[in-house]
C-alpha positions as CSV (number, residue, x, y, z in Angstrom):
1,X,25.2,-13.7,-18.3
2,X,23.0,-11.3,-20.5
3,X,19.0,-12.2,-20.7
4,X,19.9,-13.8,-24.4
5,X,22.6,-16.3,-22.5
6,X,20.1,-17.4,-19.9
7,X,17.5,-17.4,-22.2
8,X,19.8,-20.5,-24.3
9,X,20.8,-22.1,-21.0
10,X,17.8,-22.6,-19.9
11,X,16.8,-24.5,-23.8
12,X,19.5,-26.3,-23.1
13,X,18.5,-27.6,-19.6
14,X,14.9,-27.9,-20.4
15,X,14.7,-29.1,-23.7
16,X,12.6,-26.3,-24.7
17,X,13.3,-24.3,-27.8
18,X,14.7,-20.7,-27.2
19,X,11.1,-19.3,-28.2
20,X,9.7,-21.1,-25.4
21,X,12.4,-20.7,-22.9
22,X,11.9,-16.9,-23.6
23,X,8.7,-17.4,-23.3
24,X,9.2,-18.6,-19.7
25,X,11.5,-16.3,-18.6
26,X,9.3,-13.3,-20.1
27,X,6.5,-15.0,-18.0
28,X,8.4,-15.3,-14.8
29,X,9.4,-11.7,-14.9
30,X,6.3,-10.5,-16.3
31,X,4.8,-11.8,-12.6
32,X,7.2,-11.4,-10.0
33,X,7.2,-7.4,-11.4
34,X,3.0,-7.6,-10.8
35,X,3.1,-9.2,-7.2
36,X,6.0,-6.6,-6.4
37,X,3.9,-3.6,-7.9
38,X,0.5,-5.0,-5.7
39,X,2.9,-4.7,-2.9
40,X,3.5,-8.4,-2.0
41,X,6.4,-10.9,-2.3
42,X,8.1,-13.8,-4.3
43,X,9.3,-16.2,-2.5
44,X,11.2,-19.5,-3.6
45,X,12.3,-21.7,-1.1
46,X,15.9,-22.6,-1.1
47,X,16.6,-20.1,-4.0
48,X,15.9,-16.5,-2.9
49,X,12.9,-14.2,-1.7
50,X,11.9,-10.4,-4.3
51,X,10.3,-8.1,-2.0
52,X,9.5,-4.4,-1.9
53,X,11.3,-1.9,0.7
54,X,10.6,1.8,1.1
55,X,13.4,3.6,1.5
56,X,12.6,7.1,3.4
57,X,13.3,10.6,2.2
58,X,17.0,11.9,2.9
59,X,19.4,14.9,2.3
60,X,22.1,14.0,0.6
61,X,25.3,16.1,-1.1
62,X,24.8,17.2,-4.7
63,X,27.9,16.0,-6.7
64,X,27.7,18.5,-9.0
65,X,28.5,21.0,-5.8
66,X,29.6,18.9,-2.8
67,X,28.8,21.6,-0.3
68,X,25.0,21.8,-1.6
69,X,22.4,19.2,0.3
70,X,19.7,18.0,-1.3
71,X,16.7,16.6,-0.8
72,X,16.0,13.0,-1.7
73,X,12.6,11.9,-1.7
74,X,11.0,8.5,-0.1
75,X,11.2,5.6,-2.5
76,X,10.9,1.9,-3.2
77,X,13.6,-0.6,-3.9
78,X,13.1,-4.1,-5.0
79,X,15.3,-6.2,-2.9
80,X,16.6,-9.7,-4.0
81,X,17.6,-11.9,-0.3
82,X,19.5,-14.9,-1.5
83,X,17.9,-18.2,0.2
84,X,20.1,-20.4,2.0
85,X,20.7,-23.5,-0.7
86,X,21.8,-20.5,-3.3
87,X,24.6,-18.8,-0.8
88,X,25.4,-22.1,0.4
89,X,26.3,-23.2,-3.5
90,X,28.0,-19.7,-4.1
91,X,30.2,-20.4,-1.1
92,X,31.6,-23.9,-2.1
């Protein structure tokens, strides 16, 4: 499902037209990205928990030239963990 498809389903469910359902979503996004930049974390019970992890530097093998390391800097990752009602309902 592309943001266009989600963006209709969730009319659909809601009632909303698609402008306001893309509305929403743009909203949603728009404020999980801010609390993830200042740091913090999203987290929706029974659905899933965004959150921020810092990966640390590396060395890693350049694929251009397999028997070069390089050097892969420290990072952060947004992580999704899937709550419990949301595996439980993938699982069925």
């Amino acid at each position: 499902m592309n943001k266009a498809e989600l963006v209709a389903s969730m009319a659909e469910r809601t009632g909303f037209t698609k402008k306001d359902a893309e509305k929403a979503l743009n909203a949603f996004m728009d404020s999980v990205q801010a609390e993830l930049e200042d740091g913090g974390k999203v987290q929706l019970v029974g659905f899933g928990t965004y959150e921020v992890r810092d990966r640390k530097a590396r060395k890693g093998r350049n694929p251009r030239n397999p028997k070069e390391t390089i050097h892969i800097p420290a990072s952060k990752a947004p992580v999704f963990k899937a709550g419990k009602s949301l595996k439980e309902a993938v699982n069925k």
